[in-house]
C-alpha positions in Angstrom: 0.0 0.0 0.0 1.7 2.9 -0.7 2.3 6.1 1.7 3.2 9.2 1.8 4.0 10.9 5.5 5.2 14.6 5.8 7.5 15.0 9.3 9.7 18.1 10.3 7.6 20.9 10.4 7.4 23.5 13.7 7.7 27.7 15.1 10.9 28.9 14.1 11.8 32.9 13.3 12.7 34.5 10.3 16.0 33.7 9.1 16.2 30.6 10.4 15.9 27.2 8.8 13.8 24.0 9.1 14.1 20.4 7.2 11.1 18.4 6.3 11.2 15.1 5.7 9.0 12.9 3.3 8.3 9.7 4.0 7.2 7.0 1.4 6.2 3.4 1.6 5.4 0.8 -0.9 6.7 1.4 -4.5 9.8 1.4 -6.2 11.3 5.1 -5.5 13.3 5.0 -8.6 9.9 4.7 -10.9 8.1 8.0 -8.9 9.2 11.8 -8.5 8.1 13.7 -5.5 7.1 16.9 -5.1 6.2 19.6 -2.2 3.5 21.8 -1.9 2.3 24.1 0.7 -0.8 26.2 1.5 -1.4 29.4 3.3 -4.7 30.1 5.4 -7.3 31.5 2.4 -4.9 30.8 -0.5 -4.2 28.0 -3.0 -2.2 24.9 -2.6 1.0 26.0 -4.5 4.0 24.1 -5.9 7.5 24.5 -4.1 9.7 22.1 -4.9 10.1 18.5 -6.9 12.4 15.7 -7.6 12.3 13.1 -10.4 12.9 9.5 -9.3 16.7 9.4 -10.2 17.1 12.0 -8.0 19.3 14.2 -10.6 16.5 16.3 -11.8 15.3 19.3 -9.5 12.6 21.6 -9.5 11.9 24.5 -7.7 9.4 27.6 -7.1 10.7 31.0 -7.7 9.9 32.0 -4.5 12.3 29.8 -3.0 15.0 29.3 -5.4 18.2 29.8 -3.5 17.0 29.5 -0.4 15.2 25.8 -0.3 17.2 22.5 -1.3 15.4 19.0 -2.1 17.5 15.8 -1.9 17.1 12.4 -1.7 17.9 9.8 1.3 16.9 6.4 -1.0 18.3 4.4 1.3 15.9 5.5 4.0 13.2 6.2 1.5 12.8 9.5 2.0 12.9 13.1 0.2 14.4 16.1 2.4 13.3 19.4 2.1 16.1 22.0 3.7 14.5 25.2 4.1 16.8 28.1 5.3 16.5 31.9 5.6 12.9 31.4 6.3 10.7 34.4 5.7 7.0 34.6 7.4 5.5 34.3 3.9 7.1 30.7 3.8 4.1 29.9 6.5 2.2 27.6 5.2 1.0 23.8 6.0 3.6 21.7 3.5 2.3 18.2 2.1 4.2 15.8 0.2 3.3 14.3 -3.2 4.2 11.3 -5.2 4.3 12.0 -8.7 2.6 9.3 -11.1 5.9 10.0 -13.6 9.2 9.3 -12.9 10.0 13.2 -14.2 7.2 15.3 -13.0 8.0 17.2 -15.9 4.9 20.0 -15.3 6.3 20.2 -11.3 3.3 22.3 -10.5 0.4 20.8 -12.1 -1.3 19.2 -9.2 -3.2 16.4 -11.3 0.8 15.3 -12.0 0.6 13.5 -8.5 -1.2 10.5 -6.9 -0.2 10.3 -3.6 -0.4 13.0 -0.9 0.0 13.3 2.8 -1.7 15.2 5.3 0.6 17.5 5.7 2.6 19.3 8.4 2.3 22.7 9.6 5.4 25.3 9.4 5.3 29.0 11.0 7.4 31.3 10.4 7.7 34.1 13.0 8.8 38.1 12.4 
């Protein structure tokens, strides 16, 4: 059965940095990219951040180009998301996605994905 699990999130202040981790159980993590996503209270789920299954191919938001990194821990199963010099405008809940491609080669396109988690909450302070 597969599963995707979000872990990591928490209060920290601006400037300061955070690491989420994605989870995944039962498929083949070469065969699937992953992507993050967050959502701010009254606004759209957007797209941060993806990872194709070799993990060679990164994607990222403009938002947080140069300031978030995604990696890939295969041996543990898991996709990292390093967040640093946090702004309060990163606030957000972030959820996890597997993508139904090995290259989610349209990153943002929600549809692109068919596994998410529930999500965990990050807040940044000012």
């Amino acid at each position: 059965q597969v599963q995707v699990v979000e872990s990591g999130g928490g209060l920290v202040q601006a400037g300061g940095s955070l690491r989420l981790t994605c989870t995944t159980f039962g498929y083949n993590t070469e065969n699937h990219g992953v992507g993050w996503f967050r959502q701010a209270p009254g606004k759209e789920r957007e797209f941060v951040s993806a990872i194709d299954g070799s993990g060679f191919v990164r994607y990222y938001a403009g938002p947080v180009r140069g300031r978030f990194a995604i990696s890939r821990d295969r041996a543990k199963m898991t996709v990292l998301l390093q967040m640093n010099s946090l702004k309060p405008e990163d606030t957000a809940i972030y959820y996890c996605a597997r993508s139904a491609m090995t290259d989610p080669k349209t990153p943002g396109d929600k549809t692109a994905y068919d596994y998410w988690g529930r999500g965990t909450q990050v807040t940044v302070s000012s």
